[in-house]
N, C-alpha and C positions, 0 to 999 in steps of 0.2 A: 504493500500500500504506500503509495506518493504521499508524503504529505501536503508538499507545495497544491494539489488538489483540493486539500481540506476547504467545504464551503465554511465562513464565520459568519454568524449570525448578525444582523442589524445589534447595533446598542439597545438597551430597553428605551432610552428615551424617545427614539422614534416610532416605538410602539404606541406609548403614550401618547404623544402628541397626537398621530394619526388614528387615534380610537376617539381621541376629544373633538379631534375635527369632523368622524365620524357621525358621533354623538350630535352633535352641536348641527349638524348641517341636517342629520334626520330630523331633528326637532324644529327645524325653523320650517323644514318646508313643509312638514306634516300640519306645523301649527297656519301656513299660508295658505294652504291647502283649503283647510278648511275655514280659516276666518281670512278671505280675502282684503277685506277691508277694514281690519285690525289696525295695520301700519299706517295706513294711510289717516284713519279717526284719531290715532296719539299724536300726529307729527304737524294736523291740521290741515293735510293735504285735502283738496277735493277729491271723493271716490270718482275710481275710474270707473268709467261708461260700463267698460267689458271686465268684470272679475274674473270670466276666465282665464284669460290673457296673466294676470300676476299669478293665478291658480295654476298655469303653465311653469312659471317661474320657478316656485314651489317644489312643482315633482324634479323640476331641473335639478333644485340645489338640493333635492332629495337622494336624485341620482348620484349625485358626487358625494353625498355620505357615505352610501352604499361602495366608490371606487374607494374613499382612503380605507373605510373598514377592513377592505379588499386589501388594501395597499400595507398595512398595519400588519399583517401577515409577513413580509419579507418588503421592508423598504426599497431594496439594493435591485429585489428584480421585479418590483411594478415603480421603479422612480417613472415612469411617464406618465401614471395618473397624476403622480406631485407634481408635476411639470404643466400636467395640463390644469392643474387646481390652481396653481401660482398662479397660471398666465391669467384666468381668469380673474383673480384677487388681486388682480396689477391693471386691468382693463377695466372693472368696474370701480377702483376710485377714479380712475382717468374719467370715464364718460360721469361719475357724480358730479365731479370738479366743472365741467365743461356745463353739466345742468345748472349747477350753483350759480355759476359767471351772469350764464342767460337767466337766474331767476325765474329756473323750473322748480325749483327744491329747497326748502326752506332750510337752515344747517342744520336741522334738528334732525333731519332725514339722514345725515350724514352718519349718526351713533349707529348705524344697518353698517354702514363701509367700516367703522370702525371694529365691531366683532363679528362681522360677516368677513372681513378680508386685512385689513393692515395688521388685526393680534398675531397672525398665520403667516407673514413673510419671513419674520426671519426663523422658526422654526421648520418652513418649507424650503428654505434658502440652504439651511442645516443640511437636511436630509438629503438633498440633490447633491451638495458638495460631499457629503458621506457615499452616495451611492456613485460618484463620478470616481473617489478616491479607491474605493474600492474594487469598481471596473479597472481603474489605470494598473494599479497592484495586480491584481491578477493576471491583465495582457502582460505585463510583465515576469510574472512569477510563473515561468515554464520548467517542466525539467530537466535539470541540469544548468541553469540559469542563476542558480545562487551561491553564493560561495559554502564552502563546509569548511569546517574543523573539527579535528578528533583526537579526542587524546585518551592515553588509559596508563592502566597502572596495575600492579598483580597485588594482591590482598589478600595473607595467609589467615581467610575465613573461609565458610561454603557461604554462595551465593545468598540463600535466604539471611544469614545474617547479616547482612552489608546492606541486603534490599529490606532491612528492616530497620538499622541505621537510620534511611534517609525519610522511612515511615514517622519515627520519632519526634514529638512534638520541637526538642531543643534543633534539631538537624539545622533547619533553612536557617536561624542565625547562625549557629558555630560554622557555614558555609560562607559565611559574607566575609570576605577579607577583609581586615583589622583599616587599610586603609583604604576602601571603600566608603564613602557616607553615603550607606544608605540603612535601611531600618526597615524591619518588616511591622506594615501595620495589619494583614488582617492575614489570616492564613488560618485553613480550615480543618487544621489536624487529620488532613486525609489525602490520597493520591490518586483518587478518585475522578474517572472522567466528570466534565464539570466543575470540579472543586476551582475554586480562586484563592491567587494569593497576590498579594499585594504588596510591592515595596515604595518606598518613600523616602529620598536623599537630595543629594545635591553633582550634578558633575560640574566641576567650577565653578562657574558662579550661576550657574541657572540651574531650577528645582525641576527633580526628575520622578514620574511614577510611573510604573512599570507594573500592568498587571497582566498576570500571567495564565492560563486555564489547562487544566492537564484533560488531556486528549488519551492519552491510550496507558493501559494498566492491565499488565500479566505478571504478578509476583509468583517467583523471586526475581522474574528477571529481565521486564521490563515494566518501565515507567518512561511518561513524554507530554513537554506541556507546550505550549503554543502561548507565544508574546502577543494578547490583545491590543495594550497602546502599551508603549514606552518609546523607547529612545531608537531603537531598531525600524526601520521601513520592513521589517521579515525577521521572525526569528523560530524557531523549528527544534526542541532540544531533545534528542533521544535519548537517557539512561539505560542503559544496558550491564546485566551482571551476569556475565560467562563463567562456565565453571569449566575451569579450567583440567579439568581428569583425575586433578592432583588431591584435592579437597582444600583449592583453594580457589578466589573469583578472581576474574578481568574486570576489572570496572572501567566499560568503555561507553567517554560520553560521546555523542555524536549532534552535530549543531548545524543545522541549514539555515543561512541569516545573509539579510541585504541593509547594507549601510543605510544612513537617511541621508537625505539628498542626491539619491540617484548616481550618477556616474560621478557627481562630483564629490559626493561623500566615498563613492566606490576607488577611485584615485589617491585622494586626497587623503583619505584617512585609511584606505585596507589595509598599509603596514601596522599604523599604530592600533588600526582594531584588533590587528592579529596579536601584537605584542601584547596588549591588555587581556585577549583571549588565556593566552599561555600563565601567564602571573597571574589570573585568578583559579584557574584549572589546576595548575599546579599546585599551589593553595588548598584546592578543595579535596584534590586527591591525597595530599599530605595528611588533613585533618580526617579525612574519613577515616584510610590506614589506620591512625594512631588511636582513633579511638574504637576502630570496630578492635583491631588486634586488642589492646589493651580491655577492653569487655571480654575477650576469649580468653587471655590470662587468669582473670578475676574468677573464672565461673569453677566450679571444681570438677 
């Protein structure tokens, strides 16, 4: 199994929003539906000749509840309903404004444009540039297209004990090198596909969060989680615990990861990503060694 494959889910917050807009649009047009001349008796307008005609209106902005509800399922692969939602919440303050000017529309009629369409730009604006970022990423993200790094180390434990090491509530800190600034804020005592974990530091002078989602889990001897946002444009990390014949493990990590900024971070920085790969790798494989060995001494 590829991982560069892996589909990632929309954020929840695009859930949300697009269930609200949802919501909000079946209810406005059910409520126009049937009281045609509601809007028009609070804002002072004369009713229109033909209620059908706003009754049209109505099932229209009904119809588009029904698309983001639709859309609220997977952002990333119905962005055209957002697209064609925006355009129209961009077109109808334009034609209000142009009503206003001519002294069709009283401003009062304006508070429709305001949570019918301006509350929804810039969380539709959101979700379009999440689902563009996300298309660019994946045309990019082919196989054999990212870089790897692998390192390992022999560890005189059996497998299960080493892949239970990293099970260990203390593991992901005693993992963080000493000069690293970063900190784990949420981590869910498990290695579980799904589980998240969360870290929070600093790389120089800008604050960095990095959360992480483990994807694939076979103890003792494999674990792998996948970089939601941080600091990585891709980042892919296999744990692997080989037994090695002897009754002792290979602990080999394996890491699919693309720099941020594209070729220019891919240039510009793959030496020094690799050097910082190695120095904390080694790091990790030093502290696991000494403490999984050191727990096999202890036991009688």
């Amino acid at each position: 199994m590829n991982s560069v494959s892996k589909p990632q889910a929309p954020p929840a917050w695009t859930v949300w929003w697009l269930l609200a807009a949802g919501v909000y649009n079946l209810a406005w047009g059910t409520a126009t539906i049937f009281f045609p001349h509601l809007l028009f008796d609070w804002t002072g307008i004369t009713r229109c000749n033909y209620p059908e005609i706003w009754q049209g209106v109505g099932m229209i902005v009904g119809v588009y509840g029904v698309g983001y509800l639709i859309a609220a399922s997977d952002s990333r692969r119905h962005w055209p309903i957002v697209l064609v939602g925006l355009l129209g919440k961009t077109f109808g303050p334009i034609g209000f404004a142009d009503a206003l000017v001519r002294g069709v529309f009283p401003p009062l009629f304006g508070l429709t444009i305001l949570t019918n369409d301006l509350i929804w730009w810039v969380p539709f604006v959101m979700i379009l540039v999440d689902a563009a970022q996300h298309r660019t990423l994946a045309s990019r993200i082919q196989p054999g297209s990212c870089l790897t790094y692998v390192r390992e180390c022999r560890i005189a434990a059996a497998p299960a004990d080493v892949f239970r090491f990293h099970e260990s509530p203390q593991a992901l800190t005693a993992l963080i090198p000493p000069w690293e600034s970063m900190a784990v804020v949420e981590s869910p005592g498990s290695l579980a596909p799904g589980s998240k974990v969360v870290l929070r530091g600093r790389v120089g002078p800008l604050a960095v969060e990095w959360v992480a989602i483990h994807t694939e889990y076979a103890p003792p001897h494999l674990f792998a989680d996948r970089q939601e946002s941080g600091p990585f444009a891709y980042w892919y990390h296999r744990h692997r615990f080989l037994d090695d014949g002897q009754g002792c493990t290979i602990l080999r990590d394996e890491v699919e990861y693309l720099p941020p900024l594209g070729m220019i971070g891919r240039t510009l920085g793959g030496g020094f990503l690799r050097r910082k790969l190695d120095r904390m790798f080694a790091y990790r494989h030093e502290i696991t060694r000494k403490r999984v060995e050191a727990e096999g001494k202890s036991q009688p």
